[in-house]
C-alpha positions in Angstrom: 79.4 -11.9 -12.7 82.0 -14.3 -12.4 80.8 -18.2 -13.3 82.6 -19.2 -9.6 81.0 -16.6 -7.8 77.5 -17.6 -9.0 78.3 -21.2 -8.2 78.7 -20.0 -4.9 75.7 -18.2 -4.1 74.0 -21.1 -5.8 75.7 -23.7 -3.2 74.9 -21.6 -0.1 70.8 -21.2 -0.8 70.6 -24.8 -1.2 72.8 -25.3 2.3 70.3 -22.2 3.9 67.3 -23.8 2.9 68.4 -27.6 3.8 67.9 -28.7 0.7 70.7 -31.9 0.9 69.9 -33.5 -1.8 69.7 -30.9 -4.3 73.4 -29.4 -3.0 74.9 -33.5 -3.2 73.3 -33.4 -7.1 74.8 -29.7 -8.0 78.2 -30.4 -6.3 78.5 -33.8 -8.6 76.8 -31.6 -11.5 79.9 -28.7 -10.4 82.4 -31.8 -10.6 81.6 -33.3 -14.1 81.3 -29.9 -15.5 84.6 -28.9 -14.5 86.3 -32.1 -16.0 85.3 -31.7 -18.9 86.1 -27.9 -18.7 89.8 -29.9 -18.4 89.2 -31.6 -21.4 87.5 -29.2 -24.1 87.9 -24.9 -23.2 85.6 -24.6 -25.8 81.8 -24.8 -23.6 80.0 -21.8 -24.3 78.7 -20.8 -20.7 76.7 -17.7 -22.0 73.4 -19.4 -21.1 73.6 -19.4 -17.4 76.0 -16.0 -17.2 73.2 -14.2 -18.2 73.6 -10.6 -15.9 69.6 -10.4 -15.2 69.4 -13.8 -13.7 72.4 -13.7 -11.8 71.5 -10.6 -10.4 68.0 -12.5 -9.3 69.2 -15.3 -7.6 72.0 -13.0 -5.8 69.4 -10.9 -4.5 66.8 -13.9 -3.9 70.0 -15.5 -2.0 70.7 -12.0 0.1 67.1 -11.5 0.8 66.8 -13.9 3.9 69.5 -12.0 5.3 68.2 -8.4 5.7 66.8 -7.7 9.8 64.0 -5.7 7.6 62.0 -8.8 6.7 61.9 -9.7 10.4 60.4 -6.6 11.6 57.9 -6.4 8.4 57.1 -9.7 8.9 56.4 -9.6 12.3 54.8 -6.1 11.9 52.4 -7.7 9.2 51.2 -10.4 11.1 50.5 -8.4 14.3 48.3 -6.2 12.3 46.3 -9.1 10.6 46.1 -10.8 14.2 44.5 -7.8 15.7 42.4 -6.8 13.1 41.0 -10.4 13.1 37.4 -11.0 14.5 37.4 -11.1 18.3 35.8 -14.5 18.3 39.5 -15.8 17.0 41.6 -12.9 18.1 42.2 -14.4 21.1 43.5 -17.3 20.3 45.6 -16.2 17.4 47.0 -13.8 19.9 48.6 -16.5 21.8 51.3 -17.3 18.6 52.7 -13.1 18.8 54.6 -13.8 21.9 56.7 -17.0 20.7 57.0 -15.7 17.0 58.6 -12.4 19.0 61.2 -13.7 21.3 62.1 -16.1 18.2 62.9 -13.2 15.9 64.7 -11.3 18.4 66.8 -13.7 19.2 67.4 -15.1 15.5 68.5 -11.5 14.7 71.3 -11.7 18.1 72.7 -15.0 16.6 73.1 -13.2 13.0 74.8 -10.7 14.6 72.8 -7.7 14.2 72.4 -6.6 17.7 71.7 -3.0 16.6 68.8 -3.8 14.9 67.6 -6.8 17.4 67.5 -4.1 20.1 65.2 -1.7 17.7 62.8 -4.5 16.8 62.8 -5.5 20.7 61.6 -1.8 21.9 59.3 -1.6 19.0 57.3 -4.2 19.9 57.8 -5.6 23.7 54.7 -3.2 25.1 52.6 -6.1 23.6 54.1 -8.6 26.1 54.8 -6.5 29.0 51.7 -7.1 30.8 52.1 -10.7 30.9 55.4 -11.7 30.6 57.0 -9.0 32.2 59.6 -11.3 34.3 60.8 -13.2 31.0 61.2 -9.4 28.4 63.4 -8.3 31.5 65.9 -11.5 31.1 66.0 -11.2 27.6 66.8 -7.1 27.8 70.3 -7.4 28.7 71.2 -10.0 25.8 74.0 -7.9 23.7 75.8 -11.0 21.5 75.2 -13.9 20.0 77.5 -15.3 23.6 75.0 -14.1 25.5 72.1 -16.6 24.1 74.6 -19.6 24.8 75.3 -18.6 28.3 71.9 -17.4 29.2 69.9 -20.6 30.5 66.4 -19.5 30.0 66.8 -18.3 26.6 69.0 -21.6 25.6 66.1 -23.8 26.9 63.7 -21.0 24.3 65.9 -21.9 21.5 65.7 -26.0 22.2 62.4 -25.9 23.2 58.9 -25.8 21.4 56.0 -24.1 22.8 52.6 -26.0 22.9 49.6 -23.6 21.9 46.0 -24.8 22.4 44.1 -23.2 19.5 40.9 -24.6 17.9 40.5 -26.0 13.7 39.4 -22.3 12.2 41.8 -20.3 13.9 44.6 -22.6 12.4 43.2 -22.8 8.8 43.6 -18.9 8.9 46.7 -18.7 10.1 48.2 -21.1 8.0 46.2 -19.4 5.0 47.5 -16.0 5.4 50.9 -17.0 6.0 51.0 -18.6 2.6 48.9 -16.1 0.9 51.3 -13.1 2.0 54.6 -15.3 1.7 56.1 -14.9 5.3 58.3 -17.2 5.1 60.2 -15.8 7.7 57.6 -16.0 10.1 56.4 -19.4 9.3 60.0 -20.8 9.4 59.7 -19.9 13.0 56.6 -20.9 13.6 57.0 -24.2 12.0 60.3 -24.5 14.1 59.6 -23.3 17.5 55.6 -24.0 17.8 53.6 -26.7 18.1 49.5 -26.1 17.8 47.3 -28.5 19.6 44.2 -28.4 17.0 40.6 -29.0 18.9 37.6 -29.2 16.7 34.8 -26.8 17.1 34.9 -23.3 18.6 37.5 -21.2 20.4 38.1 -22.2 23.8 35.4 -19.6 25.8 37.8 -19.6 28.6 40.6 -17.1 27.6 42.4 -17.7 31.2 43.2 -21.5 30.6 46.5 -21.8 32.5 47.7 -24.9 29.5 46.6 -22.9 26.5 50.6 -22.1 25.8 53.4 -23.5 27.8 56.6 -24.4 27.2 57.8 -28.0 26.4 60.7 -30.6 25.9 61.7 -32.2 23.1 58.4 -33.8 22.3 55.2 -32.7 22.7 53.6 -35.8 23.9 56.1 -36.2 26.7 53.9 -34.6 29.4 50.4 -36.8 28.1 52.4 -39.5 28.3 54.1 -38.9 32.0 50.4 -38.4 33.5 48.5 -41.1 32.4 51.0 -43.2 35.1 49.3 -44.4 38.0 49.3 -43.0 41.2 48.8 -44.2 44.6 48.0 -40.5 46.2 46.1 -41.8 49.5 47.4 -41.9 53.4 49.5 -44.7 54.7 48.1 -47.5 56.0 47.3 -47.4 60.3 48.5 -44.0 60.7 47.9 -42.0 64.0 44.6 -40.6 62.2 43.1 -43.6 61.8 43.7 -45.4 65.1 42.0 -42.3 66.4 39.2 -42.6 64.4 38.9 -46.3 64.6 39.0 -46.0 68.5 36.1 -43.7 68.2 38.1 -40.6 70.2 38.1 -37.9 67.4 36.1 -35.2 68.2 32.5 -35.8 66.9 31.1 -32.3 68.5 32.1 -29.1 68.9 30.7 -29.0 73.0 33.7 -31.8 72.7 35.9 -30.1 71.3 35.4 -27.1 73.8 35.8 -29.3 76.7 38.7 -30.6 76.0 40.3 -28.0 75.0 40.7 -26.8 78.6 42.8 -29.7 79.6 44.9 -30.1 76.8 45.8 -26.1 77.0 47.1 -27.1 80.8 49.5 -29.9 79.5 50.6 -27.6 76.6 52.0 -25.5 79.3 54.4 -27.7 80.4 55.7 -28.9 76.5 55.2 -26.7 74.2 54.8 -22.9 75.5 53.3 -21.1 72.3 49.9 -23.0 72.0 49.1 -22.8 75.1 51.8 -20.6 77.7 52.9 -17.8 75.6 49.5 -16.7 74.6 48.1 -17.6 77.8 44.3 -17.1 78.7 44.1 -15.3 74.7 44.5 -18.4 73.0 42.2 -20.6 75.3 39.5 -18.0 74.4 40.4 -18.2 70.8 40.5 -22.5 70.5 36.8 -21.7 72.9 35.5 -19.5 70.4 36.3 -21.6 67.1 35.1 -25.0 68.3 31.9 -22.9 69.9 31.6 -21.2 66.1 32.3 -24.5 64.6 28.9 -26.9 63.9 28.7 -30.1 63.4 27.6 -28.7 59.9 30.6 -27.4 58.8 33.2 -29.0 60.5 32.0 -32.8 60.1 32.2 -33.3 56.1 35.8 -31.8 55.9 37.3 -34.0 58.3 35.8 -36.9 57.2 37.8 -36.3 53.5 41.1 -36.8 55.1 39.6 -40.1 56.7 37.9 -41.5 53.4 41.0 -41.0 51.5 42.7 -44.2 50.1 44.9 -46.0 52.0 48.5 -47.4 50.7 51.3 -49.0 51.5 54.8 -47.0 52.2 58.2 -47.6 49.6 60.2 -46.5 52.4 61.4 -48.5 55.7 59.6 -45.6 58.0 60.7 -44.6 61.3 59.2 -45.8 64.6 57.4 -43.5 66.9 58.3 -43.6 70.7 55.1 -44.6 72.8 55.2 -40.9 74.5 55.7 -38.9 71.4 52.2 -40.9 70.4 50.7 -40.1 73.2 51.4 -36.4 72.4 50.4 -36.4 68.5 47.2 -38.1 69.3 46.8 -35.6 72.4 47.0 -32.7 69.9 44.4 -34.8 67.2 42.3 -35.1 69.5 42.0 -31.3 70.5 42.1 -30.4 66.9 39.7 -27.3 66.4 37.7 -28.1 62.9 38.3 -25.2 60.4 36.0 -24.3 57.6 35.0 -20.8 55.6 33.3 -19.9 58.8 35.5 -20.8 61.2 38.7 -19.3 60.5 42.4 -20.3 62.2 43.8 -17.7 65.1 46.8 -16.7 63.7 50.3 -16.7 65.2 53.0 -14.1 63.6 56.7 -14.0 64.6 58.3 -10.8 63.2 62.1 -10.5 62.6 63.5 -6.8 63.1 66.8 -5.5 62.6 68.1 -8.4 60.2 69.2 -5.5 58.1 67.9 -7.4 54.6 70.3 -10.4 55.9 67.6 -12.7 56.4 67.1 -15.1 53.5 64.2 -17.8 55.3 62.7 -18.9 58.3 61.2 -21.9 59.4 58.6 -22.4 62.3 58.4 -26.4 64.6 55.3 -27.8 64.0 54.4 -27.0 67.1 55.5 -23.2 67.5 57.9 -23.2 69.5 61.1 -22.8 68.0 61.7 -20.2 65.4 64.7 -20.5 62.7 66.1 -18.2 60.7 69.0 -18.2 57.6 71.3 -15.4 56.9 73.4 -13.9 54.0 76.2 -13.8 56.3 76.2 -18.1 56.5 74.5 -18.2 59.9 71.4 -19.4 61.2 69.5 -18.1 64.4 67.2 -20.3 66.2 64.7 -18.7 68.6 62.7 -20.8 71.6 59.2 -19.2 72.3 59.6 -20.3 75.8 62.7 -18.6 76.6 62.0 -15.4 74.7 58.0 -15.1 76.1 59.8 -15.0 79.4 61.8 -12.0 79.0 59.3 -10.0 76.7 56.1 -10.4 74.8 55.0 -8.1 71.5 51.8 -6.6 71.3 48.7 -8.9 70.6 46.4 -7.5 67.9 42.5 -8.1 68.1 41.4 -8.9 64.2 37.7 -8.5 63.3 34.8 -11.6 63.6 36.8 -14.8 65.1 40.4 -14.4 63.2 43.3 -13.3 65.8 46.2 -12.7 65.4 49.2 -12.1 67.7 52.7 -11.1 67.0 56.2 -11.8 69.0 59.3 -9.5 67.8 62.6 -11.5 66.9 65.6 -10.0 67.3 65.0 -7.1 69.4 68.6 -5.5 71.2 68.2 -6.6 74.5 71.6 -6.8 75.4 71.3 -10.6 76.1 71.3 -12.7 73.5 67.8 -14.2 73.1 68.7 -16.7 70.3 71.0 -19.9 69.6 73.2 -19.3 67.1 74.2 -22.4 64.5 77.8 -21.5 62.8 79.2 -23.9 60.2 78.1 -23.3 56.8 80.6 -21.2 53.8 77.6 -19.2 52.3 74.4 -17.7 52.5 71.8 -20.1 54.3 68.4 -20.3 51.8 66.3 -23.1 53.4 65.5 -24.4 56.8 62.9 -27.1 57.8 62.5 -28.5 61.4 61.8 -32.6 62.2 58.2 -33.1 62.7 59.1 -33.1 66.3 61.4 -30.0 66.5 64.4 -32.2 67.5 66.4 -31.9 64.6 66.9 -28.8 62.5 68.4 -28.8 58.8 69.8 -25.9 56.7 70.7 -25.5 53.3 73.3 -22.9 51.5 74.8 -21.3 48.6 78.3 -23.6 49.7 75.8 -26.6 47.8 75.4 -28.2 51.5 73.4 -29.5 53.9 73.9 -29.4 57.2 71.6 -31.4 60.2 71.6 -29.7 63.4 70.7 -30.8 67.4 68.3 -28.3 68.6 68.8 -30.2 71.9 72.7 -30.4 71.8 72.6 -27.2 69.7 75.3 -28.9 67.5 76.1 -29.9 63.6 75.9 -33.5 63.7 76.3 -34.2 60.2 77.2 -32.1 56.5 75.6 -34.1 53.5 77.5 -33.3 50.1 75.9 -33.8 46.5 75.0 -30.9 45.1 77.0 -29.1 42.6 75.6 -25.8 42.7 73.6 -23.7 45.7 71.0 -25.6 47.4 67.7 -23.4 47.3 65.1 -25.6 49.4 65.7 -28.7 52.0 62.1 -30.3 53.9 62.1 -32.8 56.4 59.3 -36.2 55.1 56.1 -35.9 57.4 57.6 -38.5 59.3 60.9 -37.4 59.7 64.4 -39.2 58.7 64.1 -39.0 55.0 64.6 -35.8 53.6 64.6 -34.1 50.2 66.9 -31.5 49.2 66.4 -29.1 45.7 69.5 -27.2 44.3 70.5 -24.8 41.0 71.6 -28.0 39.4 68.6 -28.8 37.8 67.9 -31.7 40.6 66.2 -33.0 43.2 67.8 -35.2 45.8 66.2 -37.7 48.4 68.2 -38.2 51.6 68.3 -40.3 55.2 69.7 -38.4 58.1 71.8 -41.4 58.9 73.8 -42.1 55.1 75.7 -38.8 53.6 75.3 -39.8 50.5 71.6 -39.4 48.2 69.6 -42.3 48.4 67.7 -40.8 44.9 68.6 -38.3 42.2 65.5 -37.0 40.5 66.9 -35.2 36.9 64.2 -33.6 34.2 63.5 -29.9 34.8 65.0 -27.7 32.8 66.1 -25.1 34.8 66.5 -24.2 38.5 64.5 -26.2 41.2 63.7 -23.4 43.3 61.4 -25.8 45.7 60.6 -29.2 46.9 57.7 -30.8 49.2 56.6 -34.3 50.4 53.4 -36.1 50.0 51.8 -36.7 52.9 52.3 -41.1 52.4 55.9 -39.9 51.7 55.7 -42.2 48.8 56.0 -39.1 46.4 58.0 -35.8 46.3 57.2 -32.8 44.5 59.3 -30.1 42.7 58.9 -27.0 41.3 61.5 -24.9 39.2 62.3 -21.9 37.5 61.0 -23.6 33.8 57.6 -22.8 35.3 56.5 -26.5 35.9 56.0 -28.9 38.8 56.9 -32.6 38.5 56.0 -35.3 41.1 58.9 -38.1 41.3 58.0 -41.4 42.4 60.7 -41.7 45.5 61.2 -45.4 45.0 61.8 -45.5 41.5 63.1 -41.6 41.6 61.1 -41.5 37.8 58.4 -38.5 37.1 55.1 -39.5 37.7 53.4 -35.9 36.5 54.6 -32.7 35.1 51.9 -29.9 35.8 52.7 -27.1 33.4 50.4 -23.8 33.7 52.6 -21.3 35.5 53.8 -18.5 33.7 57.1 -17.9 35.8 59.4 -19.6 38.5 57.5 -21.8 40.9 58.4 -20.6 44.8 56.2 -22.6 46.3 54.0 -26.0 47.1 51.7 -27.6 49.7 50.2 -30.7 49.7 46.7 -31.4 51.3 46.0 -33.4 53.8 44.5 -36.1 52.3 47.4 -36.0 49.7 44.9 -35.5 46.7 45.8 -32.0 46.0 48.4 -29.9 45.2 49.2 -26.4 45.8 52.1 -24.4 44.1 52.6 -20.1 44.0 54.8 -18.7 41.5 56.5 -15.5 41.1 53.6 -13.4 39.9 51.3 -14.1 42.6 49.5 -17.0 41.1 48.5 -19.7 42.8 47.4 -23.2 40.9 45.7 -25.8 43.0 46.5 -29.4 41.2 45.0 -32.6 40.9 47.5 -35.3 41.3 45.4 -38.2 39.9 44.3 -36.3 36.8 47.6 -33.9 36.5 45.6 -31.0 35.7 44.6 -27.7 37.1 41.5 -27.6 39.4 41.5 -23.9 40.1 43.9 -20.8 39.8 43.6 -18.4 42.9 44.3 -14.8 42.0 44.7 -12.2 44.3 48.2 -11.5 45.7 50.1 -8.9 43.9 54.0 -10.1 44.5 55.9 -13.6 45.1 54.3 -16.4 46.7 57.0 -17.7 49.2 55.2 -20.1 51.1 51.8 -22.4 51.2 50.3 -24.5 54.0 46.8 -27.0 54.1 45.0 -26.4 57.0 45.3 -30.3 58.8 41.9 -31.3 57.8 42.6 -29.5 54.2 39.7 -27.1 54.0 41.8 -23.9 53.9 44.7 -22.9 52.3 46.9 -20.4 53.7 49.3 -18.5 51.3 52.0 -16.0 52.5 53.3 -13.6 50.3 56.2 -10.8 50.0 53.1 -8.5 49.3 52.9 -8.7 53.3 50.2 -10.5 53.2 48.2 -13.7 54.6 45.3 -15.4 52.6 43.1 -18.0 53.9 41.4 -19.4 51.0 38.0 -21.4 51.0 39.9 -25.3 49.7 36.3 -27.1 49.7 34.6 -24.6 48.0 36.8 -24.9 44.6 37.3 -28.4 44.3 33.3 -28.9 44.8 32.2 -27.7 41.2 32.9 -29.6 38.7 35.5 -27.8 35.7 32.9 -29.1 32.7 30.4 -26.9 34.6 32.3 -23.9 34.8 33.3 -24.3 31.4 29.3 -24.3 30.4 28.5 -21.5 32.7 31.1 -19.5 31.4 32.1 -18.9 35.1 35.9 -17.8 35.3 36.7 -16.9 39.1 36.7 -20.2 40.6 38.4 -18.8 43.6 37.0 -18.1 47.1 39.4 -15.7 48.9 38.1 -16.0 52.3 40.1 -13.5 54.5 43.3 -11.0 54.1 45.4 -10.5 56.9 47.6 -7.7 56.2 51.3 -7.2 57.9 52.4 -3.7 59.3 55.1 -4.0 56.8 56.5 -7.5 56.6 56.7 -10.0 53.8 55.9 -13.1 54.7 58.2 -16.0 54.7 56.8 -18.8 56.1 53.3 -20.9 57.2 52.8 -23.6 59.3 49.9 -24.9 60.6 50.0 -26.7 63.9 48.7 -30.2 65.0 45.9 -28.5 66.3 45.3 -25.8 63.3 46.9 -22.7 64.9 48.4 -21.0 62.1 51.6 -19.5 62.6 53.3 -17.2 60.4 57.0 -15.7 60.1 58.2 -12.4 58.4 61.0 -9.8 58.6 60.1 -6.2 59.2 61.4 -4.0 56.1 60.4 -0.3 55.9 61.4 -0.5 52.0 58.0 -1.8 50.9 
């Protein structure tokens, strides 16, 4: 071999391994050498020409490169993980999946696509089962140009993942690594993965949502973020509190019965769902739950929305109109307690023949309008009180004291039963009414938002920000401000009467697929496709908390009533119920097979209703979750920490959206589609 050549091979295994300062002292060794090559011809370079060592250190040099050692690497330590005792198989389980998706890709950006694809096959049944959603993405890489452009495997690449794994389990990992040289396999795991080492035992609880997520670029960032105080209580002399102060809240249920009667009668006249469209059945029904309804069950989980903490607002809120009061408290006052035995009555609107054109829906908070958003830019809004007088749908009887009763949108009756709201340049993906069903916004794929009249029925203003599609707009609890979240990786905070953002909340890494106020409407929260939810401090627009558990894209969030917990689905079907003090998970709920696309707290926050494109409605006992302590579970090795109280299942309808009314009617919304 050539003396050159060798000096080549020699310069790039010192730049492949990073070794800088041995390359600076071999280049300046190269240098002198060569001058005095200049000077005298007569160096005798026999000593390092020798054909067996060259031969070595070419083949040393060319080993790194061959895709073999990935997949026998990679093949070696899957067999040594499960053939490892089962009291640390499961944890050293948890470092496959990163170690996997990090060779795959390292052999796409090498260029050997060929033999990327063979190692991806041979090995993605592992993973399938639980990350399904993310082995689908990476399926269609093909080049090296595909790993730039895609966004969720870039944010892989400059990401680390966080594994929770106990002292033992790392000691043998580590060990075997060394012992069998895979230094392939622990240059990615010293590159990609970062273990957070506990003393002691394996963690007994295998289904700890934070045992591997993904993070930034340091691993501390999240600690650091949710050790911020938080002020997550009601506002000071809110509606709620007057009430309760004045001594008017309901303190029975032969109260609550009573007045139920009048305040269906006045109903009539403002707001036709509650009480004109379902007519003498919903009287029954509001009878029947505050009859059902002891002072037992219903007294305690009101009284947590009134012992909540109360703080001061960061924003200049709006003022209520005297009548408009009247009417909240009216409706507070009539409120039927809900608890795990006394279930909501349950309200579902149903759109047909939207031939798959219907991207969301939004119900009032009091029922009676219905909106929808379409692929084809437009968005249909439907008034209960104009549509119950030309036809009704069928009312279905459910078993014990849960009813439901369904009203069919869009039917062809000639007439045109809806108002239709023309202005956006692409698909409409979000819609949220005011708190008081007066004003409407929409958001589209034309990176928009639009504010509507549902009195005028007219655009009164287009707010432009957004660079990209705008996936999810919501009205604050009390109106005016509103919060907008778009495929530009933020989060924007507006006021109906300035068109341009009063915040700009930037730190996810991908998509933020949803958004939702705190009840003081001193916080909002996010959630995105990099399978976390912050909370932004709407004063200061910083990140207060970043909840990372999910396991893909977050669809959905609800806050509870007293504003202490948090809600969010995700696209498996998992719902997380979070702790905004402490920033960790109280409870995962299980139980719905497809997307969670909307979440809603009953209004004195002991359900939680989730809607799912499953076509079905949970009601899920709130109280019962949060009672027992985690430490305990953790000691009684109990795992299912969720109470499922009731399923309602749809004919055949995903469900799009929840709201519960001021007095805890639940309504629902769907679209009819004979594909599922």
């Amino acid at each position: 071999m050539e003396e050159d050549q060798l000096e080549k091979f020699v310069v790039a295994y010192l730049k492949k391994k990073g070794f800088k300062q041995a390359e600076h002292a071999f280049q300046e060794e190269l240098q002198q050498h060569q001058s005095k090559n200049n000077s005298s011809s007569s160096i005798s370079t026999n000593s390092i020409t020798d054909p067996d060592f060259a031969k070595h250190l070419l083949s040393f040099s060319e080993l790194e490169n061959v895709p073999a050692r990935y997949q026998d690497g990679y093949s070696k330590l899957r067999s040594w993980t499960y053939s490892s005792l089962d009291l640390y198989k499961h944890e050293l389980l948890r470092v496959l999946y990163p170690v996997f998706i990090h060779c795959f890709m390292d052999l796409v950006v090498k260029g050997h696509i060929q033999e990327a694809r063979t190692f991806f096959n041979s090995f993605r049944e592992d993973h399938e089962m639980m990350h399904s959603r993310d082995l689908q993405k990476l399926e269609g890489v093909l080049s090296p140009s595909h790993l730039e452009e895609m966004e969720f495997a870039h944010s892989l690449r400059h990401s680390k993942v966080k594994i929770k794994i106990c002292q033992y389990s790392y000691e043998l990992l580590l060990q075997y690594l060394h012992k069998t040289q895979l230094t392939i396999m622990l240059g990615i795991i010293n590159e990609h993965i970062n273990f957070q080492v506990s003393p002691g035992q394996p963690i007994s609880i295998s289904d700890d949502a934070e045992v591997v997520t993904l993070i930034g670029s340091s691993q501390d960032e999240a600690t650091l973020i949710n050790q911020k105080e938080i002020q997550w209580g009601l506002l000071e002399d809110s509606l709620e509190e007057r009430l309760e102060k004045s001594g008017v809240l309901l303190s029975d249920s032969e109260k609550a019965e009573g007045e139920t009667k009048e305040g269906e009668l006045d109903e009539n006249k403002k707001r036709s769902v509650e009480g004109g469209k379902q007519g003498s059945s919903t009287k029954k029904l509001k009878k029947d739950k505050a009859a059902s309804a002891t002072g037992k069950t219903g007294r305690p989980e009101a009284n947590a929305v009134i012992t909540a903490p109360r703080v001061k607002p960061e924003l200049a809120l709006p003022v209520i109109s005297t009548e408009v009061e009247k009417s909240i408290l009216e409706d507070l006052r009539n409120r039927v307690q809900l608890s795990s035995v006394s279930l909501p009555s349950v309200n579902f609107y149903t759109f047909i023949n939207t031939h798959n054109g219907l991207n969301c829906s939004s119900i009032s908070h009091d029922g009676s309008l219905v909106a929808g958003g379409f692929s084809d830019s437009s968005l249909k809004v439907w008034d209960m009180a104009k549509l119950g007088q030309e036809a009704v749908g069928s009312v279905l009887q459910g078993e014990n004291d849960t009813t439901s009763s369904e009203h069919v949108l869009g039917s062809n009756s000639g007439k045109r039963s809806y108002t239709l709201f023309q202005g956006h340049l692409g698909p409409v993906y979000s819609a949220t009414f005011s708190p008081l069903g007066d004003f409407l916004l929409s958001s589209s794929a034309d990176s928009t938002v639009r504010l509507w009249s549902t009195t005028m029925n007219a655009n009164l203003v287009c707010y432009k920000g957004h660079n990209y599609p705008v996936w999810d707009v919501q009205f604050s609890p009390l109106g005016h401000y509103f919060a907008s979240a778009s495929h530009d990786r933020t989060a924007r905070i507006w006021s109906m009467d300035r068109i341009q953002p009063l915040r700009i909340m930037a730190g996810h890494l991908s998509d933020v697929d949803c958004v939702q106020w705190h009840v003081n409407c001193n916080y909002i929260a996010t959630g995105s496709s990099d399978k976390t939810v912050r909370l932004w401090d709407v004063q200061s627009g910083e990140c207060v908390r970043i909840f990372i558990g999910h396991r893909s894209m977050v669809l959905s969030l609800a806050m509870s009533s007293d504003g202490r917990y948090m809600a969010s689905g995700d696209e498996d079907g998992v719902i997380m119920m979070w702790d905004l003090s402490s920033g960790r998970c109280v409870t995962p709920l299980m139980g719905h097979t497809s997307c969670v696309w909307s979440l809603a707290f009953s209004c004195e926050g002991s359900l939680l209703a989730s809607g799912s494109a499953d076509c079905t409605v949970k009601l899920w006992d709130v109280t019962a979750s949060t009672k027992v302590p985690r430490t305990e579970e953790n000691k009684s090795g109990n795992t299912n920490r969720l109470r499922s109280l009731r399923t309602l299942p749809t004919k055949s309808s995903p469900v799009y959206a929840l709201r519960f009314s001021r007095r805890n009617l639940l309504f629902a919304a769907g679209v009819l589609s004979k594909s599922v």
